[in-house]
FILUM-884497 format. One line per 10 residues: number of its first residue (from 1); their letters; for each residue x negated, y, z negated of C-alpha. Coordinates in Angstrom, 1 decimal. Last residue first. Layout:
N
NUM) a) X:Y:Z; ...
//
This chain:
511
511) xxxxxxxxxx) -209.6:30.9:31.4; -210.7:28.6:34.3; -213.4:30.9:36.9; -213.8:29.8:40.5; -216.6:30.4:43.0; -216.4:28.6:45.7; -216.9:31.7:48.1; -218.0:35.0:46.3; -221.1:35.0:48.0; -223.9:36.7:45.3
501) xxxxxxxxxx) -227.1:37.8:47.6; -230.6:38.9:47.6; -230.9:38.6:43.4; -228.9:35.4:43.8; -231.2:33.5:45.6; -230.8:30.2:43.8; -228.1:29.0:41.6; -225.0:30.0:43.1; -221.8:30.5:41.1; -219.4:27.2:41.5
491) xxxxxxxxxx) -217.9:27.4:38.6; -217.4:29.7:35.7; -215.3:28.1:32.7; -218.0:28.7:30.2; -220.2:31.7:31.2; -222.9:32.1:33.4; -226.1:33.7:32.2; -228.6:34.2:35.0; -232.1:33.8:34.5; -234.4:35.4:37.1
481) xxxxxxxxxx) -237.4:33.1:38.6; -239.5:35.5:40.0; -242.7:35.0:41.6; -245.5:36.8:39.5; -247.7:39.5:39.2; -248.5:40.3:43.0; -250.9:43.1:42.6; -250.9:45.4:45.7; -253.0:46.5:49.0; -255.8:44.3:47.5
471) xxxxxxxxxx) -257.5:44.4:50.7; -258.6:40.5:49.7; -254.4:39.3:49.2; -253.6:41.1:53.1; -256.2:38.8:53.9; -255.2:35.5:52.5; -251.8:36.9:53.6; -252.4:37.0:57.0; -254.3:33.8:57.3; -251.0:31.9:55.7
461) xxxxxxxxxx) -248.9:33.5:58.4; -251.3:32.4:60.7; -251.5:28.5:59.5; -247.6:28.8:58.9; -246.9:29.8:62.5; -249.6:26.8:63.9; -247.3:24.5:61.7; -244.4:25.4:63.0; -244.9:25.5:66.7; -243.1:28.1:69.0
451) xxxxxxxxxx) -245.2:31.2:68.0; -244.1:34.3:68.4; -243.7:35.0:64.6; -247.0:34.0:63.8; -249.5:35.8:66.6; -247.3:39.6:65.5; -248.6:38.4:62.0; -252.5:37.6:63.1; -252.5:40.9:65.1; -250.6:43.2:62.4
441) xxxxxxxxxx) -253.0:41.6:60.0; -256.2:42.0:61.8; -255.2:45.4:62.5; -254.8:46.3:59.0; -252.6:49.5:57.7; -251.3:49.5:54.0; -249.2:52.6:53.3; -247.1:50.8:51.0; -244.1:52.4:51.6; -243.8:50.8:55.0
431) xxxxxxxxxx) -244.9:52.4:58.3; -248.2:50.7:58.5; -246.1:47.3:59.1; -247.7:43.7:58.7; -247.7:44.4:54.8; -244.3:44.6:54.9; -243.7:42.0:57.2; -245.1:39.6:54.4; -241.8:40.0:52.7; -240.2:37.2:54.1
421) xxxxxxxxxx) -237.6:37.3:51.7; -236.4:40.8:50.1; -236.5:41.1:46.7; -239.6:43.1:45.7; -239.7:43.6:42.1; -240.8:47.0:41.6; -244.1:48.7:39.8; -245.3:51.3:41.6; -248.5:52.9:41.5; -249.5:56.5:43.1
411) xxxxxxxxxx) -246.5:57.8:44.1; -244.8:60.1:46.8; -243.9:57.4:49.8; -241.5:59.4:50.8; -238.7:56.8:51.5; -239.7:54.1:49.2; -241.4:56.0:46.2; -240.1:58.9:45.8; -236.2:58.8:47.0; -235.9:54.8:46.7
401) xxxxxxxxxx) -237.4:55.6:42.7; -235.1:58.1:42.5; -231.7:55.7:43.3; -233.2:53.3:41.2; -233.1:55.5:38.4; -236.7:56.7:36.7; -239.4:55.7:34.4; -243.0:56.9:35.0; -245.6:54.9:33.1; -248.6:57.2:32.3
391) xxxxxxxxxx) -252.0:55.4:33.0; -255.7:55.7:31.5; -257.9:53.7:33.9; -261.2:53.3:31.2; -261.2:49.1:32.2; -259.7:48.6:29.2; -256.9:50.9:29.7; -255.8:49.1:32.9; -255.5:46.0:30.4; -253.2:48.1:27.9
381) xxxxxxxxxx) -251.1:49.8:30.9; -250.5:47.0:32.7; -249.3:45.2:29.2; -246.7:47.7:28.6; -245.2:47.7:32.1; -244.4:44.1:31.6; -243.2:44.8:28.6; -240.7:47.4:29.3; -238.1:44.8:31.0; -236.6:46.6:34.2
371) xxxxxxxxxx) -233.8:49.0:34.4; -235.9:52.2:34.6; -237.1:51.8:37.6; -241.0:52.3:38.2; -243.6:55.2:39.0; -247.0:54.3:37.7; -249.3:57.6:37.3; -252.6:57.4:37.5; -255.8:58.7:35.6; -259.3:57.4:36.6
361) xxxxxxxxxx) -262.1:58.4:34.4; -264.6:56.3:35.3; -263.7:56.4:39.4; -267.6:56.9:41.3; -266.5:53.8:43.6; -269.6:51.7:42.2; -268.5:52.6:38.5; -264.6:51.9:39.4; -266.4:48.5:41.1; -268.4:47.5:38.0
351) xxxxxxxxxx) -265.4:48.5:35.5; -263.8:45.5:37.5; -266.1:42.9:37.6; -266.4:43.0:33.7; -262.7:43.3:33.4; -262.0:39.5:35.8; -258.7:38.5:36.2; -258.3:37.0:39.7; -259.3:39.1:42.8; -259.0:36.6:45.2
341) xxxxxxxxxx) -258.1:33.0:42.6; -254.5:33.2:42.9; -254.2:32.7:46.5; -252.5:28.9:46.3; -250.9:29.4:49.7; -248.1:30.1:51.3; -247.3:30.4:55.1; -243.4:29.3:55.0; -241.5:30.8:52.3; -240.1:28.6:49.0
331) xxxxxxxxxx) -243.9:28.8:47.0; -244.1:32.8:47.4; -245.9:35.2:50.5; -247.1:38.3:49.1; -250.5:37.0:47.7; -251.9:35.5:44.4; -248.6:33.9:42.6; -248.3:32.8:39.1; -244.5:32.1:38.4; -242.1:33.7:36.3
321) xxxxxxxxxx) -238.9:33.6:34.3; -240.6:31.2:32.0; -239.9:33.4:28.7; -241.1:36.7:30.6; -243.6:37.5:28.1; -246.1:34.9:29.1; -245.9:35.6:32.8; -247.5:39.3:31.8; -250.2:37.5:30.3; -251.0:35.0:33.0
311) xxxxxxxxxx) -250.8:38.0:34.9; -253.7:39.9:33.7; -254.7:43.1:35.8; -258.1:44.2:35.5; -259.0:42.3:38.5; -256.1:44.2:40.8; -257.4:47.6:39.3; -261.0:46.6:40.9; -259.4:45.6:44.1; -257.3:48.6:44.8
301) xxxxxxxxxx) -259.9:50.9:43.5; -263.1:48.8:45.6; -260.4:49.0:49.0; -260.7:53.1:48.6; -257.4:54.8:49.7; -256.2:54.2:46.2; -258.6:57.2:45.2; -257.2:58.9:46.9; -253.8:58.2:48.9; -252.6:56.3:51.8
291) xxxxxxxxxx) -253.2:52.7:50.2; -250.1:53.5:47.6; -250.9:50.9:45.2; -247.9:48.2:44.4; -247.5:46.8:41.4; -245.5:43.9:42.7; -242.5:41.5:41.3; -241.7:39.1:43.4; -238.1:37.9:44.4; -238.6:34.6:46.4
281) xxxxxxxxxx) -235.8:32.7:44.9; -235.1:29.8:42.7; -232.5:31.2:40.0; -233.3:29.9:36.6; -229.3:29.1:35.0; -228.7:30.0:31.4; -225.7:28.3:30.1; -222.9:30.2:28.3; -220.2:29.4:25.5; -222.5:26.2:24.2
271) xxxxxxxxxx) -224.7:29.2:22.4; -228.2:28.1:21.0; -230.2:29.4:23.8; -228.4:32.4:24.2; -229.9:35.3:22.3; -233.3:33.5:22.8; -232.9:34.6:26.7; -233.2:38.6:25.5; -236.3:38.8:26.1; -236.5:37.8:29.5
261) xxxxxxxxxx) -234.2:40.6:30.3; -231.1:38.9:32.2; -231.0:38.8:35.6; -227.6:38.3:37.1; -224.8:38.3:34.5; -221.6:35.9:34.4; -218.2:36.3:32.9; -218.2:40.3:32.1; -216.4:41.8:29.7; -215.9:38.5:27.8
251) xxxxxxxxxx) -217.2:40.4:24.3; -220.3:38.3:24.0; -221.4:38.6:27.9; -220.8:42.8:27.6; -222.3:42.7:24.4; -225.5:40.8:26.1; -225.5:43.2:29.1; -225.0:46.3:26.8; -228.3:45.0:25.1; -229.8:44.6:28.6
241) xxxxxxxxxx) -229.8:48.3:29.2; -229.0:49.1:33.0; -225.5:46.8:32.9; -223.6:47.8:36.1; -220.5:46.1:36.8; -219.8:44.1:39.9; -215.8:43.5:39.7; -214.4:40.9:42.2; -210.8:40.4:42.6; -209.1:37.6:44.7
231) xxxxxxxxxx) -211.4:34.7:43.7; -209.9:31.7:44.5; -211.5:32.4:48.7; -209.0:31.7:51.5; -211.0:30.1:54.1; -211.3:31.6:56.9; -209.6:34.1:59.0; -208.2:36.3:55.9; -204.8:37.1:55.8; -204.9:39.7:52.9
221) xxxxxxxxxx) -208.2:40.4:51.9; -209.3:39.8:48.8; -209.8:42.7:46.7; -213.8:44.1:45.9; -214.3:46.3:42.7; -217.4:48.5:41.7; -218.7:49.6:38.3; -219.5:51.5:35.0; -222.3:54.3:36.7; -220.0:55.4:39.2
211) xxxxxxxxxx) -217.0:53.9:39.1; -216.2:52.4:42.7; -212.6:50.9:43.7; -211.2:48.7:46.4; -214.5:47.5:49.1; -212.9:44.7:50.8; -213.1:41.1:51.1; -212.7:37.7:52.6; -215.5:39.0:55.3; -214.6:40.7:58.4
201) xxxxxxxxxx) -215.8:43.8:57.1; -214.4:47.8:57.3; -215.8:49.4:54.3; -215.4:52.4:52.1; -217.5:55.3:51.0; -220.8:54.9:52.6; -219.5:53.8:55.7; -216.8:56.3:56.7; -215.1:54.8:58.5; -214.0:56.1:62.0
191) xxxxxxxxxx) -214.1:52.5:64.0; -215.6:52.7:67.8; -217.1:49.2:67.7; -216.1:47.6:64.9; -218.9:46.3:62.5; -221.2:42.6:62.7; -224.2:42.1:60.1; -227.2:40.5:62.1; -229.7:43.3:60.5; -228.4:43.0:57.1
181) xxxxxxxxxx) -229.5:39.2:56.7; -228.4:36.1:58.9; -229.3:37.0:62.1; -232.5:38.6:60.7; -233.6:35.0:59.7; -232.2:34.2:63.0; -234.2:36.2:64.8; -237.7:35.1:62.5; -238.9:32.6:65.5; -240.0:36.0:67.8
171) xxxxxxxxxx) -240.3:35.0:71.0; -241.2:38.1:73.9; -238.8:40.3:75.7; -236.1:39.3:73.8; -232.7:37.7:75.2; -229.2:37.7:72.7; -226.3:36.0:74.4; -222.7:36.5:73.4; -220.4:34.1:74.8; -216.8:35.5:73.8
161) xxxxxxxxxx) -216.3:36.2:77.4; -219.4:37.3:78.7; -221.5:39.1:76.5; -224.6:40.7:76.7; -227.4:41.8:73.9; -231.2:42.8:75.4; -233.5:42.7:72.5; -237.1:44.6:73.0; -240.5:43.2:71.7; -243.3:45.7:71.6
151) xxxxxxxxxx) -242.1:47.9:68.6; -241.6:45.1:66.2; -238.7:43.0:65.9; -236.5:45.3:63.8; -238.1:48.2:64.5; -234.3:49.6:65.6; -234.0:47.7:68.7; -232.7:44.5:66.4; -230.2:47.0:64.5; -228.3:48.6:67.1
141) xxxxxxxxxx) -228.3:46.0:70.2; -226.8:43.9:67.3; -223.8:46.1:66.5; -223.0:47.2:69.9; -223.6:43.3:71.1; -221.3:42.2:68.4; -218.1:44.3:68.6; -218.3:44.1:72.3; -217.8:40.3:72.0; -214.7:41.2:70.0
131) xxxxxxxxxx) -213.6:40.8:66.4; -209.8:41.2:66.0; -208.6:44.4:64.8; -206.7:44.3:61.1; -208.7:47.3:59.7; -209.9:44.7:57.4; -212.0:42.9:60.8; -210.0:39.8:62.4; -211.4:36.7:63.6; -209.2:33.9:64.9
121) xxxxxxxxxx) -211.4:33.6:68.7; -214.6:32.6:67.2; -217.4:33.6:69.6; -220.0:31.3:70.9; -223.6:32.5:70.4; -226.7:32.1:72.8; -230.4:32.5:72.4; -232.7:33.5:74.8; -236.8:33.8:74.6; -237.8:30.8:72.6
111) xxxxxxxxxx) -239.6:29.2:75.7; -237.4:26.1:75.9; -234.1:28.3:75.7; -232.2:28.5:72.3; -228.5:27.3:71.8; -227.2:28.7:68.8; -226.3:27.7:65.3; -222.2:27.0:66.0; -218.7:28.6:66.1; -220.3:32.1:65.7
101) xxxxxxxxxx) -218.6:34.4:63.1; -220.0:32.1:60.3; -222.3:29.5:61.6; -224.7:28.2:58.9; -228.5:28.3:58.4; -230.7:27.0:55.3; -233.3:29.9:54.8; -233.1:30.7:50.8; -230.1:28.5:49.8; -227.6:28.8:47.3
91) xxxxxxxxxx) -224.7:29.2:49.6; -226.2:28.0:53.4; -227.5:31.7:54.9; -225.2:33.2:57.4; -224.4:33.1:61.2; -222.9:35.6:63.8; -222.6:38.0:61.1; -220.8:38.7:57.9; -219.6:42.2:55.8; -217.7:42.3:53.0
81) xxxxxxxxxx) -218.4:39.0:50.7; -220.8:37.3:52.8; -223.1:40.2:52.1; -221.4:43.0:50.7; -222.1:42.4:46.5; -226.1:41.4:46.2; -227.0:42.9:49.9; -226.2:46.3:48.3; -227.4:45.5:44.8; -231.0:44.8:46.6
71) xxxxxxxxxx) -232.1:48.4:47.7; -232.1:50.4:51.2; -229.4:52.4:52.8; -229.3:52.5:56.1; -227.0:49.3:57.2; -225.8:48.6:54.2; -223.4:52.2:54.0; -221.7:51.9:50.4; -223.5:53.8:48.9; -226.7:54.8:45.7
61) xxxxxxxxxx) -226.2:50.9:44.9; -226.2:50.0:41.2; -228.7:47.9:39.4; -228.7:45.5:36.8; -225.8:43.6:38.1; -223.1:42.2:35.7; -220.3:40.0:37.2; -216.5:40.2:36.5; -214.7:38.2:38.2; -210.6:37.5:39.4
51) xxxxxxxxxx) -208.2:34.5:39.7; -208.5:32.6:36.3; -206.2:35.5:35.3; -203.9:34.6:38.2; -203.6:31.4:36.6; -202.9:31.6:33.2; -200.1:34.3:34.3; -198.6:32.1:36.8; -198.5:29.3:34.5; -196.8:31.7:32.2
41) xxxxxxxxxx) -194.3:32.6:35.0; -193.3:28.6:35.6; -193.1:28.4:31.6; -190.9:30.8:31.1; -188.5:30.4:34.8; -188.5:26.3:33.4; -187.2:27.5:30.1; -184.5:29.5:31.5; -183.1:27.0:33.5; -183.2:24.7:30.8
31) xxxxxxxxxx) -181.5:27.2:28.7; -178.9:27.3:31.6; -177.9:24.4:31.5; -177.6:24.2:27.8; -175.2:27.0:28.2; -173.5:25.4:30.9; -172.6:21.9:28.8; -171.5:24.2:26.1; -169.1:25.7:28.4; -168.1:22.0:29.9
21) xxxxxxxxxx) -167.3:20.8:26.7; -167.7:21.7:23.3; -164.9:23.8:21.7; -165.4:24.5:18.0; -169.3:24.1:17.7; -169.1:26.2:20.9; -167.3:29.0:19.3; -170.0:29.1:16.7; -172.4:30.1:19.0; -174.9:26.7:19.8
11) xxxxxxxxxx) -179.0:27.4:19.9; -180.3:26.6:22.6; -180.8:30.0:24.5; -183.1:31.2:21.4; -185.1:28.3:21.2; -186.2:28.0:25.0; -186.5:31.6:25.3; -189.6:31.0:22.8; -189.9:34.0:20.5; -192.9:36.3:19.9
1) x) -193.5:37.0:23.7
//
């Protein structure tokens, strides 16, 4: 608007210069009036444009369907913000516990073996259906029977009223840890959605519009059962090359972006319009070796390209946005240990065990998503070079890499950062990608989780992954600390975990 209503409408005609009175007494009257109606819609337009996000991910989900479709930028935008379950993770925390769809953390038996939910009775799915108890046992007795808790521990879900109990065959102290995650996520019994193009939550959003390869927007739901988020419109868009990331930041077409390339932090450090925020986590980035297949099938490959591997130098050129780490399990998770010593950087050692394993000419092929800093995948390749392993660095879409390496397990090396907490049950599972298969591990790992007595579970858990560290199934590079840029005015974005999961709640952006 070029021209305040409040000027125009003051100013007298001429035929109120000659008669004032009551007429000029209106018109003043109803400038006022005029002038309150402007300013009341401009404050609605400052702030309904504080109302809405725009948040860069590095990676884009191949559908909407969380509960078979694997990769991190699923859990990153439908968790807490789509779909919820009986409880949640604390915002910003790692393995803090709230209630969400359950009044309260449950009430577990003395031997660990039943643990029982109350209901809330306000709860209302998108559709506009209210959560029932028969909403949750079909959705549980789905995902824990589905390898959740291993093949020899079975859940029973029952309800009666809105008490829903959950009973295993044997303890397992990691239910609510899957409680909390994808496997505890609550859906409508009997609705006709189709999953991996829309979504049916009870969480303070929906799933509104997807443009594949730009981005994805979530709407507040009308009539929400909680707490009414400030946020009503969420837009995740998907930066792949960092320097559209940093354009994107400059330009204000995003407000905040997850996991920035470590090299490009300098192009911040000096600008007061952002703040770089570390995000504690237990991401880790692994170069994974596919244990099914020659020559990786031979424990002296795995553990003499482990030794060529440097990661002091690959932590070096992430500008701080890693930590050393020796095994799967990180610093936050319970179990770890200083492992960084088995199979530490050693090239002498390791041309002796390719010479021992008849491998002096080894040629590999390291599969990897494109999205990810190259350096990193630069220096692997120069220290494996040293050792005579010549490697060619295979860069492909997220989406492929889940095809290849994930699902079909068709790779040699694989360089990923694996985001999911807790990940030691990987290497517990001869099922998973890796194609790592140890008794003693399963055994010491299956020992761990049903245990009732913290430290004895940490004392296995750590045993399993001093072992899983000397079979050299993988090289774990570092622990990663991803720096988020967060824009002036943004408040209230979490500063830890984010790379598992972004909850919309409390967040609030002043333009």
């Amino acid at each position: 608007m070029s021209e305040s209503p409040t000027a125009a409408a003051a100013e007298p005609s001429p035929a109120s210069r000659r008669r004032p009175g009551r007429r000029a007494t209106l018109a003043i009257a109803a400038a006022l009036a005029l002038a309150l109606v402007a300013s009341a819609v401009w404050a609605f337009v400052v702030r309904t444009a504080g109302d809405r996000i725009a948040i860069g991910l590095i990676a884009e989900p191949q559908n909407l369907d969380i509960r078979s479709t694997p990769g991190a930028p699923l859990d990153q935008i439908l968790i807490d913000n789509v779909y919820q379950g009986l409880i949640g993770l604390e915002v910003g925390s790692i393995d803090a516990y709230r209630p969400v769809l359950a009044t309260a953390l449950p009430e577990i038996s003395d031997d660990g073996r039943k643990y029982e939910f109350e209901l809330r009775d306000d709860v209302r799915f998108a559709s506009g259906s209210a959560l029932t108890a028969d909403d949750v046992v079909e959705s549980l007795e789905t995902t824990l029977n589905s390898g959740t808790l291993g093949d020899d521990n079975w859940a029973e879900v029952t309800a009666s009223g809105r008490t829903v109990t959950i009973t295993l065959d044997e303890p397992n102290n990691n239910l609510l840890w899957y409680l909390a995650g994808r496997e505890g996520l609550i859906f409508e019994s009997g609705d006709h959605t189709d999953l991996t193009r829309d979504t049916n939550g009870t969480g303070p959003f929906r799933f509104d519009d997807w443009e594949r390869g730009e981005q994805l927007t979530l709407t507040r739901v009308d009539d929400y059962w909680g707490t009414e988020p400030e946020i009503d419109r969420a837009t995740f868009r998907f930066l792949v090359d960092g320097r559209d990331a940093v354009n994107a930041l400059h330009d204000g077409d995003v407000d905040v972006h997850t996991a920035l390339l470590p090299s490009l932090r300098p192009e911040f450090e000096e600008d007061t319009s952002f703040r770089m925020v570390r995000a504690e986590g237990s991401d880790v980035f692994t170069l994974a070796f596919n244990s099914d297949r020659p020559p990786l099938d031979d424990p002296r490959v795995r553990e003499a390209l482990s030794r060529a591997i440097d990661p002091d130098a690959i932590i070096d050129s992430q500008n701080g946005d890693g930590k050393p780490l020796g095994g799967p399990i990180p610093e936050p998770e319970p179990g770890y240990e200083d492992l960084t010593s088995i199979n530490a950087y050693d090239p002498t050692a390791a041309r002796s065990l390719l010479a021992e394993a008849g491998q002096t000419n080894l040629s590999l092929t390291l599969t990897a998503p494109e999205f990810y800093d190259a350096a990193p995948l630069d220096l692997i390749t120069t220290q494996l070079a040293e050792v005579g392993v010549s490697v060619r660095v295979k860069r492909v879409p997220f989406s492929a890499w889940i095809d290849e390496v994930y699902t079909n397990r068709d790779f040699q090396l694989s360089y990923v950062d694996h985001a999911d907490a807790r990940d030691i049950k990987r290497y517990a599972d001869p099922r998973s990608y890796l194609g790592y298969d140890s008794e003693r591990v399963q055994g010491l790992y299956a020992d761990a989780i049903a245990s009732d007595d913290i430290p004895e579970t940490e004392r296995l858990l750590a045993d399993a992954a001093r072992q899983v560290a000397e079979d050299a199934p993988a090289k774990w590079l570092y622990n990663y600390t991803p720096t988020n840029v967060i824009a002036e005015g943004v408040s209230g974005f979490p500063e830890c975990n984010t790379n598992s999961r972004i909850p919309l709640e409390g967040i609030s952006v002043a333009r």
